[in-house]
C-alpha positions, -999 to +999 in steps of 0.1 A: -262+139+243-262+102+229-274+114+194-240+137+194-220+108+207-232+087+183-222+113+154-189+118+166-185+080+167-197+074+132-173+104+120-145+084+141-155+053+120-153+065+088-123+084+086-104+051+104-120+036+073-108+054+054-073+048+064-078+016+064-084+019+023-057+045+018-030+024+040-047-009+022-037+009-015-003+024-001+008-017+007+000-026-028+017+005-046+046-007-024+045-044-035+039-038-070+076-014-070+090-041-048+083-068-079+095-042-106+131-036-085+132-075-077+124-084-114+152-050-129+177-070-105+171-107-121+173-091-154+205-072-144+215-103-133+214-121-168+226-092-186+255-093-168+257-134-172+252-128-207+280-107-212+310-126-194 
């Protein structure tokens, strides 16, 4: 009974792991296209200084 407990548990463990890592890459996808769109507005930003 424990041995199955124990299995189950494990299995729990890694797949919260593994959520962990997938929600861990997801954040840093996200900030990465946060920096582009905040660095396309600055550069809009002069562009658009530039030309008045």
């Amino acid at each position: 009974m424990f041995g199955r407990l124990n299995t189950r548990l494990d299995r729990a463990d890694a797949q919260i792991n593994a959520l962990i890592e997938e929600n861990r890459a997801f954040r840093e996808s996200q900030q990465l296209q946060l920096a582009a769109i905040i660095g396309n507005g600055r550069r809009i930003d002069r562009l658009e200084q530039q030309a008045s």
